[in-house]
C-alpha positions as a Python dict, from the first residue, in 0.01 Angstrom:
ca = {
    (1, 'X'): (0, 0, 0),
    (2, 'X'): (230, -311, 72),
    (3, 'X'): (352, -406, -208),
    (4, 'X'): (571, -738, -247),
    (5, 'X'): (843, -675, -561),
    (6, 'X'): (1029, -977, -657),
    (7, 'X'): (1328, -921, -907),
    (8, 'X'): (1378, -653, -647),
    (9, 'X'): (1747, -625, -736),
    (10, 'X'): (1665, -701, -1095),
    (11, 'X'): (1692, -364, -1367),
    (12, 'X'): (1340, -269, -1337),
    (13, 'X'): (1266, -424, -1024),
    (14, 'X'): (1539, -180, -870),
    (15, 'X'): (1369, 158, -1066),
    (16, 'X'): (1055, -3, -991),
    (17, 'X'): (1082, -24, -647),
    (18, 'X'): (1230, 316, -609),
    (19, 'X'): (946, 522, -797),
    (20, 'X'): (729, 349, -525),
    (21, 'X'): (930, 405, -207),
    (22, 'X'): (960, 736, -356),
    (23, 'X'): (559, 796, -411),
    (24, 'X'): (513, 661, -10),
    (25, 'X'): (411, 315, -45),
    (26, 'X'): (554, -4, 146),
    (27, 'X'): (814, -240, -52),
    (28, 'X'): (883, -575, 56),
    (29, 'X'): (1186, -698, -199),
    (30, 'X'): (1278, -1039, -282),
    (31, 'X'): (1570, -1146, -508),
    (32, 'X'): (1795, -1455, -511),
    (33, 'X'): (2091, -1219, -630),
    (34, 'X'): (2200, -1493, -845),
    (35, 'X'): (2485, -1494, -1091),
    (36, 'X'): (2323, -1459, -1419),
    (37, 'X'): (2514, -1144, -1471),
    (38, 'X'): (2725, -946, -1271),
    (39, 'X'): (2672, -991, -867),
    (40, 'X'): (2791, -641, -813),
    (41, 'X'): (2537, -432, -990),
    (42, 'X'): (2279, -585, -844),
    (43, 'X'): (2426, -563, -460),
    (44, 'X'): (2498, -181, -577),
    (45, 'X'): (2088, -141, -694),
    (46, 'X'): (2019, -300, -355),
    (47, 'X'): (2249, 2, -139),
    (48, 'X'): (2045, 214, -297),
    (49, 'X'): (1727, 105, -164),
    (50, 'X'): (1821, -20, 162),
    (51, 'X'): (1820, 351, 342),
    (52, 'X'): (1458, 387, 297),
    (53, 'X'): (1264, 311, 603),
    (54, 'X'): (984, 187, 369),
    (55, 'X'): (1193, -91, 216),
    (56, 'X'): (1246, -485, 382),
    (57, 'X'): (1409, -714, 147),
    (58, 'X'): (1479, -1079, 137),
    (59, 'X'): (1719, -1339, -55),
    (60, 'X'): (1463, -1563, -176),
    (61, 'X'): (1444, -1795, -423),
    (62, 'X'): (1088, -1813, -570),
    (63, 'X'): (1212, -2146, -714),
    (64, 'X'): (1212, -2297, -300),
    (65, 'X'): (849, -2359, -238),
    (66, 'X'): (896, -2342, 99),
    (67, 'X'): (1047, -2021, 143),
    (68, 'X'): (801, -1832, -92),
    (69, 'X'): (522, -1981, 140),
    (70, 'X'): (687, -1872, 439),
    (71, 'X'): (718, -1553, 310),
    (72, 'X'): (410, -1517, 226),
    (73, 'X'): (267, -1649, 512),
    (74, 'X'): (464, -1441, 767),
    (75, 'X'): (327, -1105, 569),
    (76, 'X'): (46, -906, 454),
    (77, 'X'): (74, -798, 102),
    (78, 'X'): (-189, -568, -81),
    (79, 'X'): (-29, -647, -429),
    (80, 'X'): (207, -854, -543),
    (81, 'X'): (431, -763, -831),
    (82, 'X'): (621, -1053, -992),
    (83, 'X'): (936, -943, -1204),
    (84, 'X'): (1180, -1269, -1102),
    (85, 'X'): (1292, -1424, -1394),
    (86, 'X'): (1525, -1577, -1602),
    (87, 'X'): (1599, -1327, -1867),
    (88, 'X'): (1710, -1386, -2206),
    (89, 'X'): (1666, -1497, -2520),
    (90, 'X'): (1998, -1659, -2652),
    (91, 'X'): (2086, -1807, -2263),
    (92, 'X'): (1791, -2055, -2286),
    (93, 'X'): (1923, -2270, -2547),
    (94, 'X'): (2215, -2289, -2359),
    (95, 'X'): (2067, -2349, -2002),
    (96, 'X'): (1674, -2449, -2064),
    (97, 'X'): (1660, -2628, -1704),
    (98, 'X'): (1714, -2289, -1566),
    (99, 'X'): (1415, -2165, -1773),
    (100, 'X'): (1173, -2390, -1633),
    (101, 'X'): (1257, -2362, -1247),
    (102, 'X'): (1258, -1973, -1264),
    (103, 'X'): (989, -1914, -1508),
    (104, 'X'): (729, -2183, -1433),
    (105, 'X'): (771, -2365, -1132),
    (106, 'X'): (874, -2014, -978),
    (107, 'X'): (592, -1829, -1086),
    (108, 'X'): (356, -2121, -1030),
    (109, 'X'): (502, -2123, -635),
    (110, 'X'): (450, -1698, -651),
    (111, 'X'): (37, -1790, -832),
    (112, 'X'): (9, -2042, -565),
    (113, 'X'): (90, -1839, -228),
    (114, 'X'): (-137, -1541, -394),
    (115, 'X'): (-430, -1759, -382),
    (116, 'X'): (-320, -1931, -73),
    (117, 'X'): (-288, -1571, 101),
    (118, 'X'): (-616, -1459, -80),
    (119, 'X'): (-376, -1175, -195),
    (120, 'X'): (-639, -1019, -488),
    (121, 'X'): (-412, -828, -727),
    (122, 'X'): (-92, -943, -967),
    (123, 'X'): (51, -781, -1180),
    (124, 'X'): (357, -985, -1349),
    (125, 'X'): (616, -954, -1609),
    (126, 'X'): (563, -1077, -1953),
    (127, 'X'): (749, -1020, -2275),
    (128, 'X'): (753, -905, -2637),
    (129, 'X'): (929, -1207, -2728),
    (130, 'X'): (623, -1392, -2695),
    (131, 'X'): (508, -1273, -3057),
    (132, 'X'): (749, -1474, -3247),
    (133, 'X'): (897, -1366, -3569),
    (134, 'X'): (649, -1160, -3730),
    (135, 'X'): (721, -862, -3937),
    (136, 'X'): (341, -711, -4036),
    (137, 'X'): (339, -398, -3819),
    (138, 'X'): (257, -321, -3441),
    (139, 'X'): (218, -615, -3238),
    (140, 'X'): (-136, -616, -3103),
    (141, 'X'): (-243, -819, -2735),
    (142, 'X'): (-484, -1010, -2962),
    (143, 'X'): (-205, -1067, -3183),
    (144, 'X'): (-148, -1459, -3239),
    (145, 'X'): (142, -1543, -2952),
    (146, 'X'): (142, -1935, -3033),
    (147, 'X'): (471, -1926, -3241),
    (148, 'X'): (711, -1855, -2989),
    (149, 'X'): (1109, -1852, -3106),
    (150, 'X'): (1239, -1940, -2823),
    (151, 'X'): (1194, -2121, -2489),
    (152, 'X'): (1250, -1770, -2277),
    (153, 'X'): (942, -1719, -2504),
    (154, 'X'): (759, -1987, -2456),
    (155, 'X'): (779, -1961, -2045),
    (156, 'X'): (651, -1595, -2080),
    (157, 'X'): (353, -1706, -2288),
    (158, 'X'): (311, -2026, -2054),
    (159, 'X'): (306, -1768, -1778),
    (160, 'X'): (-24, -1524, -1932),
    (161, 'X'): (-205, -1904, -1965),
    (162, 'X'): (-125, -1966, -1650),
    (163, 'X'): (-246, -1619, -1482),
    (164, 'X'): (-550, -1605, -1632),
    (165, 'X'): (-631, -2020, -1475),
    (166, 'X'): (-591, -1822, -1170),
    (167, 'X'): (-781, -1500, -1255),
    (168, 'X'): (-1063, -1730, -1365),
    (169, 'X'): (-1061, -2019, -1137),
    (170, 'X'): (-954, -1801, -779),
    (171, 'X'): (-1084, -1439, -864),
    (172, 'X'): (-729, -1311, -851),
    (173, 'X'): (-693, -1001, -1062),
    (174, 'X'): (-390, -1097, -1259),
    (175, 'X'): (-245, -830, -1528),
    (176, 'X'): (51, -966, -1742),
    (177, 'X'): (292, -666, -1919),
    (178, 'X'): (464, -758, -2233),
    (179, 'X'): (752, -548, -2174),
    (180, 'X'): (955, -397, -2527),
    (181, 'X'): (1361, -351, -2504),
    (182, 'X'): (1358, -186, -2186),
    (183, 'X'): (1721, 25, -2149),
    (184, 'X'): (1837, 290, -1924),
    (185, 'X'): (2084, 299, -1629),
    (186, 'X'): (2156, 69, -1403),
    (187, 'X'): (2096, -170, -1667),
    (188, 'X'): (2133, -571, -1736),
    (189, 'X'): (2549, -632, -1881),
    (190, 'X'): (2423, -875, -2123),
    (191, 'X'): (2190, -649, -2306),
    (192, 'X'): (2329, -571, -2651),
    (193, 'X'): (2358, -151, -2577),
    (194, 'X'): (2541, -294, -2294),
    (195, 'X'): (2764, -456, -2457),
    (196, 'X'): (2764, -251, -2725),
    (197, 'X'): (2904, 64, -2490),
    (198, 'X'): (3191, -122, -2355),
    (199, 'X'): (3314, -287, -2652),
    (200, 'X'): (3353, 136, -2803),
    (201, 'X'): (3478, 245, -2540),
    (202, 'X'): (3735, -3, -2566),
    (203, 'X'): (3799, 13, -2925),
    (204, 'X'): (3645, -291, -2982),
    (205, 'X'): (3434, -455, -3294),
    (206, 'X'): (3051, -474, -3138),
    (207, 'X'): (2869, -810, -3259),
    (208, 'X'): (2551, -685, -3508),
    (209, 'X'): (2345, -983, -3616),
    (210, 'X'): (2147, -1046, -3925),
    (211, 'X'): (2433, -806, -4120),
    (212, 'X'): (2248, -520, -3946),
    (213, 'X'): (1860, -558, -4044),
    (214, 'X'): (1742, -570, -3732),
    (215, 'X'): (1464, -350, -3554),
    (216, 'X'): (1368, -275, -3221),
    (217, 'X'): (1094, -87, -3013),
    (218, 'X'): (1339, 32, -2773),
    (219, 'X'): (1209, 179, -2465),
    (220, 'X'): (1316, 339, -2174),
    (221, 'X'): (1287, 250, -1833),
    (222, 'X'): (1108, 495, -1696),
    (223, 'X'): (886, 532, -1876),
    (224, 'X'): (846, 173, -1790),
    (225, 'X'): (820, 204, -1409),
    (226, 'X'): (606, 573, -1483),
    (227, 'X'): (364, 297, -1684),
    (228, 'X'): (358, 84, -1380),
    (229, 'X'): (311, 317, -1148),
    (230, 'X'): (-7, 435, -1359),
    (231, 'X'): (-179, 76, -1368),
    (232, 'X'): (-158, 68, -963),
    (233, 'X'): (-311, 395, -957),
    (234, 'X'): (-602, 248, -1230),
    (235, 'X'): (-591, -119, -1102),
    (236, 'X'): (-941, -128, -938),
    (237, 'X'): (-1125, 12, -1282),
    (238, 'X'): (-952, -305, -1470),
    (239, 'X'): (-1048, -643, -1607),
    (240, 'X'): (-1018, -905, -1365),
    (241, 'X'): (-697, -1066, -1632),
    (242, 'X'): (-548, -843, -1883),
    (243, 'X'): (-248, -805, -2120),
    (244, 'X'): (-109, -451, -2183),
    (245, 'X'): (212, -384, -2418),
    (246, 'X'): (430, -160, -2261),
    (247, 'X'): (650, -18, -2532),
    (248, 'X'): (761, 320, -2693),
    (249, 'X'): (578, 264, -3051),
    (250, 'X'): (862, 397, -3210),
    (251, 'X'): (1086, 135, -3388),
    (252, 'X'): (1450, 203, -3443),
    (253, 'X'): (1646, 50, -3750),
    (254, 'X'): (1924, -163, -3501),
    (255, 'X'): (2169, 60, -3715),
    (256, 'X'): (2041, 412, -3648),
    (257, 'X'): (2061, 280, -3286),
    (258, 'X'): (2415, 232, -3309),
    (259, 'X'): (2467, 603, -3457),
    (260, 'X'): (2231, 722, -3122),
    (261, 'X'): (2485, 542, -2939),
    (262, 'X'): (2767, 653, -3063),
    (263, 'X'): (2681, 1015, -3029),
    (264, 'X'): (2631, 961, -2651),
    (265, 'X'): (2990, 809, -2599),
    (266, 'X'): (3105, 992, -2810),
    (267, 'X'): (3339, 775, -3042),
    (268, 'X'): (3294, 563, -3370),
    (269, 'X'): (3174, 183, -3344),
    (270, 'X'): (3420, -93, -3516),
    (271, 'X'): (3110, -300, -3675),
    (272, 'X'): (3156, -741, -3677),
    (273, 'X'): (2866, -844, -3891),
    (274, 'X'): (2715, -1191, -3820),
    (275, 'X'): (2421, -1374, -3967),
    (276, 'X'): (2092, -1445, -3760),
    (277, 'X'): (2120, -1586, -3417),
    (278, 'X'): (1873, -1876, -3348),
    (279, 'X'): (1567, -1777, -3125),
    (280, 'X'): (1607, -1383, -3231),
    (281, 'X'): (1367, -1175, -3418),
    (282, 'X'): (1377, -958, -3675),
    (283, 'X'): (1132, -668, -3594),
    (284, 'X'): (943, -578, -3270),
    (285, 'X'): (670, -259, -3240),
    (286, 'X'): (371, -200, -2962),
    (287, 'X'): (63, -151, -3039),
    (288, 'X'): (35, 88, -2702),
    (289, 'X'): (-347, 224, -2774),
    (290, 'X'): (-469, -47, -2483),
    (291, 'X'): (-249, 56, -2187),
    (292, 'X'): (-270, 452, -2327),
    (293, 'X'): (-673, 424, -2326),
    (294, 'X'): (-699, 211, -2029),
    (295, 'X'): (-418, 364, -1754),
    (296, 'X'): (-288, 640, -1950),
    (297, 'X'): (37, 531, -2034),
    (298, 'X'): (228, 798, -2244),
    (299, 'X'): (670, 698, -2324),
    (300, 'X'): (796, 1062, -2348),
    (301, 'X'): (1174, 936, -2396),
    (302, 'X'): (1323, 933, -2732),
    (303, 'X'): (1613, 708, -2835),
    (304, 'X'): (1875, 951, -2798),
    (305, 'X'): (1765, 1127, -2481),
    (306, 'X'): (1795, 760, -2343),
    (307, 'X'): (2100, 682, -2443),
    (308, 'X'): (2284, 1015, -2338),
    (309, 'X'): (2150, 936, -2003),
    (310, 'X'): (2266, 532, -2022),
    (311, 'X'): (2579, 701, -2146),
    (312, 'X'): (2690, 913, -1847),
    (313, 'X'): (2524, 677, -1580),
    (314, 'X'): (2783, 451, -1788),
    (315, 'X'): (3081, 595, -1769),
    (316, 'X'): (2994, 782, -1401),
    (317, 'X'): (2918, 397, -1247),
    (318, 'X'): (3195, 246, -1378),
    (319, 'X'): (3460, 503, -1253),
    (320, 'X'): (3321, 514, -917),
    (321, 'X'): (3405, 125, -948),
    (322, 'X'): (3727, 165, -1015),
    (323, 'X'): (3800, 412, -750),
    (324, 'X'): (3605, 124, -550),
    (325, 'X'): (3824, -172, -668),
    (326, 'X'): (4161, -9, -628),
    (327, 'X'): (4110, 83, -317),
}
């Protein structure tokens, strides 16, 4: 298959597009490479790809009309797989602008040149943020999403109405993932475990919100991309629109998380203890039965066999950096 990946330089883009190019098929990446977070991990993701003779990439912004047309027009994809976002729940009520020219009017330019290129298959990134702050056990697809905390929220929800328009009015198979605390090497900086590991290894207090009661369905990333990978394989036996959760199902109290971590680096955390942040939730959990019944989709990673591997990706990356930098 060709198969057009934008977010290509993005966390899962990057893994994503590397279990494919490793399984045979055709990637075609796009990424602005914009300055979000660090420029640097993101140009290091992309050396990583470049040697395969099945990867092209291309700095585009899915925000420029234009260009995503032109790109579009000047290829022949079999799938498209949307990932280019902007990411993050605290950032967008700093920089909502941002929110709507990445996350709508980028995603309607990537609906648009689908149905323009009569490109039949989408699969796109959604979000467990879209379920608000609810706290009554595993969050179901037919789980109420119209109480969104945030705006990063509220784009990812506008995003599955949108899809399914196009699903319904243009025959395009369109299958949104809400995607639950994805971690793992090669990672975003502004995650918390992110954070989180550089601030011990320094010595330095880490930032836990709501005094600690916090809970997450962490989830690794490949079993992410292993999950994606298993849809494409099971995409023609599908709905023509669907929602899947793609989480672990196995919650972790935000403090036990910081124990995981600290057995993988190794040294104690120095705990700050803040109140609430607006636009955060409390508890997150996947209901996985639909994506295990329907694709098979089975997370084999546990919390700390993820972080031991975050851990020494950690510590190996950022070495290799600093042999980098001095030099």
């Amino acid at each position: 298959m060709k198969i057009l990946i934008t977010g290509a330089a993005g966390f899962i883009g990057f893994h994503l597009s590397k279990l494919l190019l490793d399984k045979g098929d055709e990637i075609f990446g796009v990424d602005s490479v914009n300055g979000y977070y660090s420029t640097q991990i993101k140009q290091d993701r992309l050396e990583i790809l470049k040697p395969y003779q099945n990867f092209s990439f291309a700095g585009v912004n899915i925000c420029n009309r234009t260009d995503v047309e032109a790109l579009f027009a000047s290829n022949s994809f079999d799938l498209v797989i949307h990932l280019a976002a902007q990411p993050g729940v605290r950032y967008s009520l700093d920089a909502p602008h941002k929110y709507a020219e990445s996350n709508l009017i980028g995603f309607m330019n990537i609906l648009e040149a689908t149905r323009q290129q009569q490109i039949k298959k989408l699969i796109f990134a959604s979000s467990s943020s879209v379920y608000g702050n609810r706290t009554d056990g595993a969050f179901s697809e037919s789980c109420n999403t119209d109480h969104p905390e945030s705006l990063y929220a509220a784009t990812k929800k506008a995003n599955e109405v949108m899809a399914y328009s196009y699903a319904q009015q243009f025959g395009i198979q369109t299958i949104g993932l809400r995607f639950f605390s994805v971690y793992g090497p090669w990672g975003r900086p502004d995650m918390a475990y992110f954070n989180f590991t550089k601030k011990i290894l320094k010595g330095e207090p880490i930032p836990v919100f709501n005094q600690g009661e916090m809970v997450r369905d962490f989830t690794y990333v490949d079993d992410i991309t292993a999950g994606v990978n298993q849809l494409i394989e099971n995409i023609d036996h599908l709905d023509n629109y669907k929602i899947y959760n793609l989480g672990n199902h196995q919650p972790v109290k935000i403090m036990d998380f910081i124990k995981s971590l600290e057995t993988a680096i190794g040294r104690k955390a120095k705990i700050d203890y803040l109140p609430m942040q607006a636009g955060d939730v409390v508890f997150t959990c996947a209901d996985i039965s639909a994506a295990q019944k329907d694709f098979g989709y089975s997370p084999r990673i546990g919390i700390q066999e993820g972080l031991n591997q975050f851990s020494r990706w950690y510590k190996h990356y950022f070495l290799e950096y600093n042999v980098k930098s001095s030099n």
